[in-house]
N, C-alpha and C positions, 0 to 999 in steps of 0.2 A: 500270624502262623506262617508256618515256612513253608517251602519245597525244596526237590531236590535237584540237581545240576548232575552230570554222570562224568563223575570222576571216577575213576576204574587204576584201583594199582597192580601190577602185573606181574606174575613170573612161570618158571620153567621153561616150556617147549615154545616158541613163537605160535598162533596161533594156526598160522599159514601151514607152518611143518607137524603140527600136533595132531594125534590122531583122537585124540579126546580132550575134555574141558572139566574144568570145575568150578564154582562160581562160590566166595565164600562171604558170607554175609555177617559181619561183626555185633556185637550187642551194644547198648544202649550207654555211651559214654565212654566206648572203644574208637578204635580206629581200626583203617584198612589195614596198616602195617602191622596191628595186633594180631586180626584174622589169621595173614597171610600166613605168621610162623605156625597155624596150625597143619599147613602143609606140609611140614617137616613132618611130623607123626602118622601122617595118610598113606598110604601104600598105592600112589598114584602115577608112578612107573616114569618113566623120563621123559614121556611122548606127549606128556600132560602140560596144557597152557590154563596156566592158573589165573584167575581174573578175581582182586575182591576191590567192589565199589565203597563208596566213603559216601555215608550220609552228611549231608549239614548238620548241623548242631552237635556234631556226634549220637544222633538220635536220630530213627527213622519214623520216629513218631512222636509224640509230645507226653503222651498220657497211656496207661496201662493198656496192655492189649486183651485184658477184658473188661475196658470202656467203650459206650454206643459208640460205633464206628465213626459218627459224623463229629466227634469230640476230636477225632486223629486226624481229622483231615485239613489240609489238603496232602499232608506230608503223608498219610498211608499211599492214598494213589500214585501221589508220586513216586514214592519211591519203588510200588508197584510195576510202573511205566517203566523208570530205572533197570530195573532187571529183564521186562520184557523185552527193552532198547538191546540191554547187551546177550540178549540170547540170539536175539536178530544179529549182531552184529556177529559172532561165534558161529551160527550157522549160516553165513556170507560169506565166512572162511573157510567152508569146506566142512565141517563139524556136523553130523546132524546132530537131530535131540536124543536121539537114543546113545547118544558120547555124550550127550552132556550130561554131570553130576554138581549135583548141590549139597552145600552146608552151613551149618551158621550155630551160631549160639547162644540162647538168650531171644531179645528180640531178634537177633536175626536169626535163629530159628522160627521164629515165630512167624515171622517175610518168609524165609523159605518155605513152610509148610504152606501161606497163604497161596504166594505166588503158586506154585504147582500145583495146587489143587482146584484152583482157578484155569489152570492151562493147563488138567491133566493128559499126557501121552505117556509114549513109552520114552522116559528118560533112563539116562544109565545108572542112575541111580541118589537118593536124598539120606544129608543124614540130617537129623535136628540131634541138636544137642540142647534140652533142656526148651521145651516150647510148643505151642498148642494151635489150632487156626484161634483167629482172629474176631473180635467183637463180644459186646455185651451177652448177644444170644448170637448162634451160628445162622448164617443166612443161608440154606442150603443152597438157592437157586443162581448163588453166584458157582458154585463148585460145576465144573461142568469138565467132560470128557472121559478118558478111561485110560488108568495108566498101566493097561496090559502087564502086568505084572512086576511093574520098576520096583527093584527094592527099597525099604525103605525103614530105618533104624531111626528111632526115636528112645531116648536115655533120659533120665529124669529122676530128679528127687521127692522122697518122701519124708515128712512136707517139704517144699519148697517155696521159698517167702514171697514168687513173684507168678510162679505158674500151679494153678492147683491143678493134681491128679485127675480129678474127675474132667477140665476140659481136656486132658489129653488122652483119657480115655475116650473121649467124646469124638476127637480128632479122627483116633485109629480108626474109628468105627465106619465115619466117612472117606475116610482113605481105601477101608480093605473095602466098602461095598462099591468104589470104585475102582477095584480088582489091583490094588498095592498089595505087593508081597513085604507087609510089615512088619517089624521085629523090633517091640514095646521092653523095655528094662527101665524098673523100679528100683532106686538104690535107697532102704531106707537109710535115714537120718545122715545122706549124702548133700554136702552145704553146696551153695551156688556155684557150679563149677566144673569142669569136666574132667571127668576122672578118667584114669588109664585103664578100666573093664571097657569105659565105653567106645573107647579110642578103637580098643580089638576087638571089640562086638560090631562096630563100624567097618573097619577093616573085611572083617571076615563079612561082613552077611550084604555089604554094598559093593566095597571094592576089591575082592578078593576075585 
């Protein structure tokens, strides 16, 4: 089983001169450089220091992320670590959490949703594209803190072949009773992928 290493590919604002961050998290047999062109569709202003990390294997986990956790491991916490490493490093720069914004799609929606709600504050705001927390059954007692109100857009298909409805309803639920100002869109019989409603429902309701 693998782990991860923090490779981080980079663009816009230096981090040093940026007054906000975004951290984008790719899906399962992407890459960073894929992630990163989603920045172009973001309404992330020029001040923005874009960071997306590169899993090993081009997978941040091995097996579905609604398989018992200890199936994903070691490569979940790793790559758990991975993102805590570079939020540490973004808020070393001057950044707090409340500039920092997350995205990802897919599994890496699925790392995004995990990671911050594990480390909930006031971030500037999460979007998932297409993705739900994480494990067989949800462990609540990992989820801990209060994200004072960060927004937070979650987009999704009905069906979708790799994340069922019902755990992202399950998600939200955990999110808003950790005070997430969330904003849930159902796209029926929308295929694997991210469509342009979700792009400006993102837009408007995280980084607008």
């Amino acid at each position: 089983m693998y782990t991860h290493n923090k490779q981080v590919i980079t663009a816009g604002t230096p981090a040093v001169n940026a007054s906000k961050a975004i951290i984008l998290l790719h899906g399962r047999g992407a890459s960073a450089e894929d992630i990163i062109s989603l920045a172009n569709h973001l309404q992330l202003g020029n001040d923005t220091a874009i960071f997306a990390p590169q899993a090993n294997e081009y997978s941040w986990y091995p097996f579905s992320f609604m398989a018992p956790v200890a199936k994903n491991q070691p490569a979940l916490d790793s790559a758990l670590d991975v993102i805590g490493q570079l939020v540490a490093d973004i808020q070393a720069q001057g950044i707090p959490a409340e500039r920092i914004y997350f995205a990802g799609f897919s599994q890496g929606a699925c790392l995004t949703l995990e990671y911050v709600t594990r480390n909930a504050t006031r971030y500037g705001g999460v979007i998932a594209f297409t993705g739900g927390l994480i494990g067989e059954e949800l462990a609540i007692e990992n989820y801990k803190g209060d994200f004072g109100g960060t927004p937070v857009f979650i987009g999704t298909g009905d069906p979708d072949p790799h994340v069922p409805v019902s755990r992202v309803n399950e998600s939200v639920a955990i999110l808003e009773k950790m005070h997430a100002n969330v904003l849930l869109k159902v796209y029926k019989g929308r295929p694997h992928t991210i469509g342009a409603d979700e792009v400006t429902q993102a837009n408007q309701h995280v980084l607008a």
